[in-house]
C-alpha positions, 0 to 999 in steps of 0.5 A: 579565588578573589570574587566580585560579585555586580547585578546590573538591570537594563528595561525600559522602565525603572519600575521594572529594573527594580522588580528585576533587580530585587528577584536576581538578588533574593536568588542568591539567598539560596547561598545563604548558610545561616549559620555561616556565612551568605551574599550582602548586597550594597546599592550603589550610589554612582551608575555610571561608575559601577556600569563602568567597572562592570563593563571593564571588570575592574577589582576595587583596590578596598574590595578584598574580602571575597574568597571562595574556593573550588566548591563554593564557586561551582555550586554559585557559577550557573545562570538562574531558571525561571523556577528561581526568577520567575519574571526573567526571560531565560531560554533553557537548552533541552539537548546538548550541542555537540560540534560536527566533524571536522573533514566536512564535505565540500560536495554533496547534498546538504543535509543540515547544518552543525551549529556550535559555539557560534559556528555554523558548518554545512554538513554534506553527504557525497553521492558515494556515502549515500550508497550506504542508505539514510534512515531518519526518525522522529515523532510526527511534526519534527521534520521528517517530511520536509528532511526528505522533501529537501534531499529529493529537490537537491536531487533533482535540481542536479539532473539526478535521478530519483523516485519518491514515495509519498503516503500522505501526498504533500511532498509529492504535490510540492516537488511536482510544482517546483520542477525545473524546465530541463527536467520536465521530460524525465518526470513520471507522476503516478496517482492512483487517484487519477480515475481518467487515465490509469497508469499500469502497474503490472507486479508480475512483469519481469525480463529475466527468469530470476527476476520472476521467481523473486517476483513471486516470492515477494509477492507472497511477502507481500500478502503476508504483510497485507493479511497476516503479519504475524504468521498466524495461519491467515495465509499459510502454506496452502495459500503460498502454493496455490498462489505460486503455481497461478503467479507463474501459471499467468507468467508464463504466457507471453501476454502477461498476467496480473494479481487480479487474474489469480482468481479467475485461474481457480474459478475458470477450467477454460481460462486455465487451459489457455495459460497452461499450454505456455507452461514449461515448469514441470512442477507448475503442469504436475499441480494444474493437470493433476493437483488441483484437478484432485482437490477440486473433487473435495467436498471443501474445494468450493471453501478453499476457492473461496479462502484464496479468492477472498485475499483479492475481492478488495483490490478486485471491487476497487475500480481505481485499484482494478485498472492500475494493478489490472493492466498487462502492460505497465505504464513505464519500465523501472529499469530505464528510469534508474538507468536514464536519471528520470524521476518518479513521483508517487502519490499514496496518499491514504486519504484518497485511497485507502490505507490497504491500497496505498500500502498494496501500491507502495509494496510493489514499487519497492518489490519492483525497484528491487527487482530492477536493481538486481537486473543490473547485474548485466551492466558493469558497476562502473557503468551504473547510474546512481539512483536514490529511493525516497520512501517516507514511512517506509515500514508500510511498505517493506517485506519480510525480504526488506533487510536484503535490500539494506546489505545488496541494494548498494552494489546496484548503486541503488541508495535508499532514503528511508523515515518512519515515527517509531521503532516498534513499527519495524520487526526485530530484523529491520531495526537491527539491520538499520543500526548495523548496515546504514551508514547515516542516521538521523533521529529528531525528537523520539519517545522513550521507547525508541530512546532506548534502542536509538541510542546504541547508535549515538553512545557515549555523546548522547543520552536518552534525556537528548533524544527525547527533548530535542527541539522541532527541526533538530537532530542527532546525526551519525554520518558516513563520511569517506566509508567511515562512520563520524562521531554523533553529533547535533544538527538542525535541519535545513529549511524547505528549499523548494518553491511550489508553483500550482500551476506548473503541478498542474500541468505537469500533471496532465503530462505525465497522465498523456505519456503514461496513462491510458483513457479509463474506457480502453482499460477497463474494455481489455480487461472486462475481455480479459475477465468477463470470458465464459467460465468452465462448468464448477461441478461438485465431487461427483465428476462433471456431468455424463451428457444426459439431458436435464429431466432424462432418465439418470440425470438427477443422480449425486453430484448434479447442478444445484438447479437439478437438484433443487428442480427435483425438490420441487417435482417431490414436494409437489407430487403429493399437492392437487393441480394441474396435471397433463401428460408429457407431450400433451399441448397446453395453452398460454394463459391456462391455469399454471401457464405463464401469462402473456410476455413469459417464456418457457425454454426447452434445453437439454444441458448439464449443470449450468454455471451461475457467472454474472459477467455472461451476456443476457439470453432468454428470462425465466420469470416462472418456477418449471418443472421437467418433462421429457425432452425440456421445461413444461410449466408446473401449476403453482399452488397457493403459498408456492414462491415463484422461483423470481422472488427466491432471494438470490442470496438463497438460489447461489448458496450451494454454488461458489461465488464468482470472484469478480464484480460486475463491470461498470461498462456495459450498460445494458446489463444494469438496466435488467431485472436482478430477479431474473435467469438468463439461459444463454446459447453461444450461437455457434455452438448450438446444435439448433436455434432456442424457439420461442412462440407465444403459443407453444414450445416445442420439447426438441426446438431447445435442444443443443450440445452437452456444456454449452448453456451457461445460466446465470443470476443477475 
C-alpha cells in the first residue's frame, strides 16, 4: 500500500505547536529498525499547502516511495497514549461499545440509551417483559439507585402502581417530592422513623388458610435469616416448632396476634388459655394442652423460655419497633394496593433504625407481598393489575423462600425490580436463580469476583476486563424483548428524571401519617392492655402449689416459690443467732426492737408461689426482711451485719425466677415514680376473700388472708 504520512498541530500558541509537533514525531521512532528502515520527517515550508492537501488527502505526484504492507500498517495504524505522548489529551475507552437491538421498543419505560458510532437509541422495556423481573448490579456509586429511582418515577408518572423499598432513604424522600397532583391519593408512606403516628404492620394477618401457613413458615425463614444464616443451630428445629405452634396459636383468634406476642404465650398460662379456645388445629391443642405443658416440669423450662423469648427482646425494647410490628391491625392492605394501582413508599433507612429493624421491616414487606400475589389466584389472569416491587439492596431482605418468588411471582403479575453490590451477598441458589429465570440484566462496574460469575450472562461480546472497567452510569445489558432474551450490549443510564419538591414531601408526608397511622398514645394503650395483663403463676418442676399458706405446715417442700425458699434460709440462718424472739400470736408494737419504724408496713397474706411481673400495678411495699408465723408475716429482728431485704440487688432476688419478656412501658407514669427497691403484694380486689388490713399499730394474722393464686408480687 502507497503511504503518506501528515502531522499537523493546531494551539493556541506557537510554542506549544511546536512542543506538541516534536512529541507526535519522536513517537513514530518506536517504528524505527535500526537496522532497517524507519519514518523521516521533512518540515514544510508552505502551511497552507500542506493544510490543504491534508484536509483534501491529496497523494504528491513525486511521492512514491512509501510502501507498506499488511503487517507494517497494522503495527503503525492506532492513535498514540498518553504513555507515548505525555502531553496530549487523549481520551482512552476502558470498555467496548457494543450496538443494541435493532427491534427497539416503542412503549415501555425507558430504561437507558444505546449509543454506538454516533447513534444513540432509546432502549424500552414493555409492561409484558417486565414480568420477567430486573436485576441490576454495581459497585457503590455506579447508578444503581438513581436506575431504580427513575423506573419507579416513570411508573408513577403513567398512573402505575408500584412499591419501593428504600434502605438508605433518599430515593424515597426524592419520589415523595416529585408526586403528581393526580396521584396524591394513592400514595402510602411508611417511615418507621415516624414515632407520632405508627402505621401497623401485622406480619400474621392473612385472609385465607393457605396464606397463614406460608406466612408462618416464612416467618420462621425470616429468623433464620436475622439470627442464623448459616444454619448453625442458633435457631434450629426446637425453635421452629415451638414458634409455629404460638404463630398459629395467636392466629387462630379472631383479634389477631403479632410477633411481639409470641413471648407472652410461653411466659403467661392465663393469656394462653384465651388464644387456645379459638384453636381448631388438633396438632396446635395436642402441643399447648399436653406438650408444652410436659416440658415446662424440666428442670430447663426456664432456659428454653428464655432461649426463645431472647429472639424477641430486640424488637420488644424498641418503641418505634414495638408500635408498628405491635399493632393487631395494619395500616393498609397490600392486596388492594396492587389490585388499585396505589404506591408505596417505604423508608428503611438504617441510619435512623437500625440495621436489624430495617432488615425485620423489609423481610416482612416482601414475605407479604408475596403472600398478596399468590391470593391472586382467585382473580383471573386477565383481570390482574400489573404491579412492580422495587427493592434496592434486596439481599437484606429476601429468605431462603426468595427463589420461588423469581419463577411464580409473574404468574401473579407481580415484576420484581431488584440491585445489589455483590454477588457473594446472595446464596448460591439466588445467584443462579437470577442468571437463569430474570429476563434483564443490568451490571455497571463490578469486581473481579463478581466479574466472574456475571459473565456467563453477557458471553462471548464481553469480558471480564468490560465489567470491571466500565465508567460511572454505564452498563451492559441483556434484555428481554418480545419473551426472547437480546444479544449483551452496552447502555448508559438515564439521568435523574424526577424533580423533588421539599415541601410538597412534606405534606405528602403528614398525609399519609393522617390516613394510615394512628396517634402514638392509642397504640401503645392497646398494646400495654394486650401485654401488660396479669401473667399465670411460673411454678418449677414440682407441679404448681397445693393451696397451703405460706409458713403453714408443708408449705415449705420441693418445688416451692423462690420467695419461700429463700424465706426458709433465712428462718435457719437465724435460728441459731440471739434476737428478739416472741411467740406466734403474741402482739409486739411498732417501734419495738426488730419492728419496722413509723410509715412501714407488714402484710399478712396466705398465698402460693408469687409471680415477679413488672407490668403489674403497685399494691402494698414491703421495705423489711420478715419472717413466717402462723397465719401471716410477723417482722424478724435484724442482727447486725443482716441486709435488709431493700437493699439485695434485685438482680440477686430474680436469678432463680424467668425474667419477664417484656419492657416496661413507658406510659403509666406512675410506675416510674416509685422506689426500684421495693415489693408490691397486689390483691385483685375481686377476688379477694377479705380486705388486706393495714394499721400503724398492729396487723392482724387473718385480716391478709385471700384465696389460693391470687397474689402476685413483683419487683420493680
Amino acid at each position: 500500500y502507497e503511504v503518506l504520512i501528515r502531522v499537523v498541530v493546531s494551539s493556541s500558541t506557537a510554542v506549544r505547536s511546536q512542543t506538541l509537533l516534536k512529541n507526535v514525531v519522536a513517537a513514530f521512532s518506536l517504528f524505527d529498525s535500526p537496522s532497517n528502515n524507519g519514518f523521516t520527517f521533512t518540515p514544510t515550508r508552505n502551511v497552507d499547502e500542506l493544510v490543504t492537501s491534508f484536509i483534501f488527502r491529496f497523494f504528491p505526484q513525486s511521492l512514491r516511495s512509501n510502501i507498506l504492507n499488511t503487517i507494517e500498517l497494522a503495527t503503525l495504524f492506532h492513535l498514540p497514549d498518553q504513555k507515548n505522548i505525555p502531553t496530549a489529551q487523549v481520551k482512552r475507552q476502558m470498555s467496548k461499545q457494543v450496538d443494541g437491538p435493532t427491534d427497539i421498543m416503542d412503549e415501555g419505560f425507558l430504561i437507558g440509551y444505546n449509543e454506538f458510532r454516533g447513534i444513540k437509541k432509546p432502549i424500552r422495556l414493555s409492561t409484558n417483559d417486565r414480568r420477567r423481573h430486573v436485576y441490576m448490579i454495581g459497585q457503590t456509586g455506579t447508578g444503581k439507585s438513581k436506575f431504580l429511582e427513575n423506573l419507579a418515577y416513570q411508573d408513577m408518572m403513567d398512573g402505575k402502581g408500584f412499591a419501593f423499598i428504600d434502605p438508605h432513604g433518599d430515593s424515597a424522600e426524592v419520589l415523595m417530592g416529585a408526586v403528581p397532583k393526580e396521584r396524591v391519593e394513592d400514595i402510602i408512606y411508611f417511615n418507621p422513623a415516624d414515632m407520632d403516628n405508627p402505621i401497623g404492620l401485622n406480619m400474621f394477618e392473612y385472609s385465607t388458610p393457605d396464606q397463614k401457613d406460608f406466612l408462618v413458615q416464612e416467618a420462621i425463614n425470616m429468623l433464620y435469616g436475622l439470627y442464623d444464616p448459616g444454619h448453625t443451630g442458633i435457631v434450629g428445629p426446637r425453635l421452629e416448632h415451638i414458634f409455629r405452634n404460638a404463630a398459629l396459636l395467636l392466629m387462630a383468634d379472631p383479634e389477631g396476634g403479632t410477633f411481639i406476642d409470641i413471648p407472652k404465650v410461653l411466659v403467661d398460662t392465663e393469656f394462653m388459655k384465651s388464644k387456645l379456645k379459638y384453636v381448631t388445629d388438633p396438632t396446635v391443642l395436642e402441643f399447648w394442652t399436653k406438650e408444652w405443658p410436659a416440658s415446662q416440669k424440666s428442670s430447663e423450662a426456664g432456659e428454653l423460655v428464655s432461649w426463645v423469648a431472647s429472639k424477641f427482646g430486640p424488637f420488644l425494647s424498641n418503641d418505634a419497633m414495638r408500635n408498628i410490628i405491635g399493632q393487631t391491625k395494619s395500616g393498609f392492605n397490600l392486596r388492594d394496593i396492587m389490585d388499585n394501582k396505589k404506591i408505596l413508599i417505604v423508608n428503611l433507612s438504617k441510619g435512623k433504625m437500625g440495621e436489624m429493624n430495617s432488615k425485620l421491616l423489609g423481610i416482612i414487606f416482601v414475605m407479604k407481598f408475596q403472600a398478596a400475589a399468590m391470593a391472586r389466584a382467585d382473580t383471573p389472569e386477565d383481570q390482574r393489575q400489573d404491579f412492580s416491587l422495587y427493592v434496592d439492596e434486596f439481599q437484606n431482605f429476601m429468605t431462603e423462600s426468595f427463589e420461588s418468588i423469581l419463577s411464580e411471582a409473574r404468574k401473579y403479575r407481580l415484576s420484581l425490580i431488584m440491585a445489589n453490590q455483590f454477588t457473594t451477598q446472595l446464596t448460591d441458589k439466588i445467584r443462579e436463580a437470577i442468571i437463569g429465570n430474570v429476563g434483564t440484566v443490568v451490571s455497571g462496574r463490578i469486581g473481579t469476583t463478581d466479574a466472574e460469575v456475571m459473565i456467563k450472562k453477557f458471553r462471548p461480546v464481553f469480558t471480564e476486563d468490560d465489567l470491571t472497567k466500565l465508567p460511572n452510569f454505564q452498563g451492559i445489558t441483556s434484555v428481554m424483548i418480545s419473551n426472547t432474551p437480546s444479544a449483551p450490549f452496552s447502555m448508559s443510564f438515564t439521568p435523574p428524571l424526577a424533580k423533588s419538591n421539599e415541601k410538597l414531601a412534606d405534606a405528602m408526608k403528614k398525609l399519609s401519617a393522617t390516613k394510615h397511622g394512628r396517634p402514638r398514645a392509642e397504640v401503645e394503650i392497646d398494646i400495654a392492655k394486650r401485654i401488660a395483663s396479669k401473667p399465670a403463676a411460673i411454678v418449677g418442676p414440682g407441679g404448681p402449689p397445693t393451696g397451703n399458706r405460706i409458713g403453714a405446715p408443708g408449705a415449705q417442700k420441693p418445688g416451692g416459690s423462690f420467695l419461700d425458699e429463700w424465706l426458709a434460709k433465712r428462718q435457719q440462718a437465724g435460728a441459731g443467732r440471739p434476737g428478739v424472739v416472741r411467740q406466734p400470736g403474741q402482739p409486739q408494737q411498732f417501734g419495738a426492737p426488730g419492728m419496722p419504724s413509723a410509715g412501714q408496713q407488714s402484710v399478712t397474706q396466705a398465698s402460693p408461689a408469687p409471680v415477679f411481673n413488672p407490668g403489674s400495678q403497685p399494691g402494698m411495699p414491703i421495705q423489711q426482711p420478715q419472717q413466717y408465723a402462723s397465719g401471716g408475716f410477723v417482722p424478724q429482728q435484724q442482727s447486725p451485719g443482716q441486709p435488709q431485704m431493700s437493699n439485695i440487688p434485685q438482680q440477686q432476688l430474680m436469678q432463680s425466677q424467668p425474667q419477664s419478656a417484656y419492657p416496661a412501658f413507658s406510659q403509666p407514669q406512675q410506675l416510674q415514680s416509685q422506689s426500684v427497691s421495693t415489693i408490691d403484694a397486689v390483691v385483685p380486689q375481686q377476688l379477694s376473700a377479705q380486705p388486706v388490713a393495714s394499721s400503724p399499730q398492729s396487723i392482724s394474722p387473718r385480716a391478709a388472708q385471700v384465696a389460693d393464686d391470687e397474689v402476685s408480687v413483683k419487683f420493680r
